[in-house]
N, C-alpha and C positions, 0 to 999 in steps of 0.2 A: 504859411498855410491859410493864416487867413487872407490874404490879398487871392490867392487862387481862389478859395470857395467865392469869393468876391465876384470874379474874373466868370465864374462859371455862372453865377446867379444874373448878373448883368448879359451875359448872351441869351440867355432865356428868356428877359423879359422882352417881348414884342415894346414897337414905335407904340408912340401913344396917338390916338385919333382924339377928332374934336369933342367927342365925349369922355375922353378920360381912360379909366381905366374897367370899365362892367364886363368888357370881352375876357380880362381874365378872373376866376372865379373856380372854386372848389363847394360843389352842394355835399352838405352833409344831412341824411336821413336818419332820424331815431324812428327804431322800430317796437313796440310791441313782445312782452316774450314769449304770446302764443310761436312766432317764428321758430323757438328753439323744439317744437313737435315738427317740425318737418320729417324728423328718421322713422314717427309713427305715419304721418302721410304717407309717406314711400312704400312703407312695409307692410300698407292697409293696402294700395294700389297691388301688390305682391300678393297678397295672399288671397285677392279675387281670384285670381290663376293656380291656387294649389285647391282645386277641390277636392283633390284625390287623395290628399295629404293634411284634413282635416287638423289634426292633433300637434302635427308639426306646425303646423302655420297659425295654431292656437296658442304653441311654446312660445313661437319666433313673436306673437303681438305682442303677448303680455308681456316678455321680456325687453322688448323697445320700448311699451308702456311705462315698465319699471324706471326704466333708462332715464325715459323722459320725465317722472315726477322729481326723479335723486334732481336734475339739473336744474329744477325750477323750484324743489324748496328749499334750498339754502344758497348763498354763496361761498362758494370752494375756491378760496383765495389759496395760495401759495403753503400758507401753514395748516391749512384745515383739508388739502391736498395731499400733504405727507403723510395726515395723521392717520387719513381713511386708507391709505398704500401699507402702511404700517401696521393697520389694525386687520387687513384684509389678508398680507402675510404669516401673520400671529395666529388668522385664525387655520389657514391652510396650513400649517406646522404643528400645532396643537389637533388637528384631523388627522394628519398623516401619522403621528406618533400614537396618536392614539388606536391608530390601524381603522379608521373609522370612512374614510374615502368611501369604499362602496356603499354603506349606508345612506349616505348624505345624497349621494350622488341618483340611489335609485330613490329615496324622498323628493326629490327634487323632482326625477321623472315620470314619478308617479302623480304630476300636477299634471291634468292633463285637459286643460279649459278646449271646450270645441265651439267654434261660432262660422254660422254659414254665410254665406256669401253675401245675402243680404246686409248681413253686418257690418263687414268688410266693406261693400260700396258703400254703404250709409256714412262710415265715419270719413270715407276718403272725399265724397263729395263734400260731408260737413267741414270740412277742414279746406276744401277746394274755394267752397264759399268765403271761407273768414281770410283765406290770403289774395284775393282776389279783391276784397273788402283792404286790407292792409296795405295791398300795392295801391291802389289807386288811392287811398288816405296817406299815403306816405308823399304825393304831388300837391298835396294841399296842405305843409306841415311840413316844414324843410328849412335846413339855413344856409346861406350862401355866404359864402368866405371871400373879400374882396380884397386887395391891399390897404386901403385906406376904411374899410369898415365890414362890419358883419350883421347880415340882416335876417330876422327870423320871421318867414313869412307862412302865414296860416288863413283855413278859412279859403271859400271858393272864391271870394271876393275879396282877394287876398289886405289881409292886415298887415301892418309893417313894422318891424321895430328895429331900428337902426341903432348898434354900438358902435362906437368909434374904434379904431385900431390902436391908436395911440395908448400909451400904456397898459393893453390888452397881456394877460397870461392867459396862457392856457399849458393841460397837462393832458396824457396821456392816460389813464386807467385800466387794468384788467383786473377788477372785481371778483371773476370767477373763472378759474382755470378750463371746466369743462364748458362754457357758453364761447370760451377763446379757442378750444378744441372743436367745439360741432358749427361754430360760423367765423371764426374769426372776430368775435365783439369783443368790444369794448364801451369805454366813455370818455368823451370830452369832456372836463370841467374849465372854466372858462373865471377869471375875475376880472373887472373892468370898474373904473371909478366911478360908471354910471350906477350900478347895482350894490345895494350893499352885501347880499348875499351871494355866493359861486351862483354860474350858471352849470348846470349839468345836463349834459345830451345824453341821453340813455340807448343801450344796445345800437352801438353804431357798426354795420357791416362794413369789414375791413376797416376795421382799424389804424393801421401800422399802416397802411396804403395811403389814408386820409389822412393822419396827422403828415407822414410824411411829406405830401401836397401844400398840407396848410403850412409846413415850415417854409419850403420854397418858394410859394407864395407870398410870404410875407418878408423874406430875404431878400425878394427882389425889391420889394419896396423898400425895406429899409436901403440897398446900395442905391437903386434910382433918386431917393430922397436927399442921401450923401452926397450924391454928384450933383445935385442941380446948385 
């Protein structure tokens, strides 16, 4: 098995040019967690277009709103994941039995926030601004993954700082169940004999995409290094 994964990673890796190896490469961006309001963005663009439907489009914000505070004030690892699935069934059993479903349900629709249009545009453009702000800060603030080193580069005049590949770990992380649900994040943590501390890249889109790149990546260097 392993001479085949071998076999495979070796056809992958391109001739080497007289520079070496910089034409292969895997950028990874850490993002910001304003990103994980993107479903309030959306739903704020949405709701310029119900003006007829005030009330509803008032339900639909605040409850994306809602949405969006649960995901960003805690981390919902895997056990703190269960417990809130568990505590949410407990409580829908304990209503039902209680024969209490209608009440809940008309409290609930008796919440009944109205915001006009102007509101609506106002948060969608201010949210327009800050990811338009994030995309272009994410080009100046990036690390690039090469076979023989990793470099983090920042700063419009970009700064450099070069790790070696050579006894390089790195792991995968998913932190929070629902920021791996609404984008696919995760984190790189990274240990190298330069640093004494981990290095951690935070809120990486695509995750599983990325490591999976940076494993191939760095397989072909190790079988290239083997043969030579």
């Amino acid at each position: 098995m392993e001479s085949m994964a071998d076999e495979n990673a070796a056809a992958e890796a391109p001739a080497k040019d007289s520079k070496g190896w910089h034409k292969l490469e895997v950028i990874v961006r850490p993002m910001p967690k304003v990103i994980f309001f993107y479903p309030l963005w959306i739903v704020s663009a949405i709701c310029i277009f119900l003006p007829d439907m005030s009330e509803l489009a008032g339900q639909l914000w605040m409850g994306v709103f809602a949405l969006n505070l649960l995901v960003i004030s805690a981390d919902f690892n895997e056990e703190r994941s269960l417990i809130a699935v568990l505590v949410v069934a407990v409580a829908v059993v304990v209503t039902l039995w209680l024969d209490a479903l209608d009440p809940v349900l008309k409290s609930i629709g008796a919440v009944k926030p109205e915001m006009n249009r102007t509101f609506y545009a106002s948060i969608f453009s201010f949210f327009t601004l800050i990811y338009a702000f994030v995309w272009l800060r994410s080009y100046f603030d990036y690390w690039v993954f090469r076979p023989t080193e990793v470099v983090h580069r920042t700063g419009v005049f970009p700064k450099m700082k070069r790790y070696s590949t050579e006894s390089m770990r790195w792991q995968k992380e998913i932190p929070d169940v629902l920021e791996r649900v609404l984008a696919s994040s995760g984190r790189l943590v990274m240990t190298t004999p330069q640093e004494t501390h981990p290095i951690i890249i935070e809120h990486v889109l695509g995750i599983s995409t990325k490591d999976e790149q940076i494993s191939r990546l760095l397989g072909v260097r190790r079988v290239v290094t083997e043969s030579e």
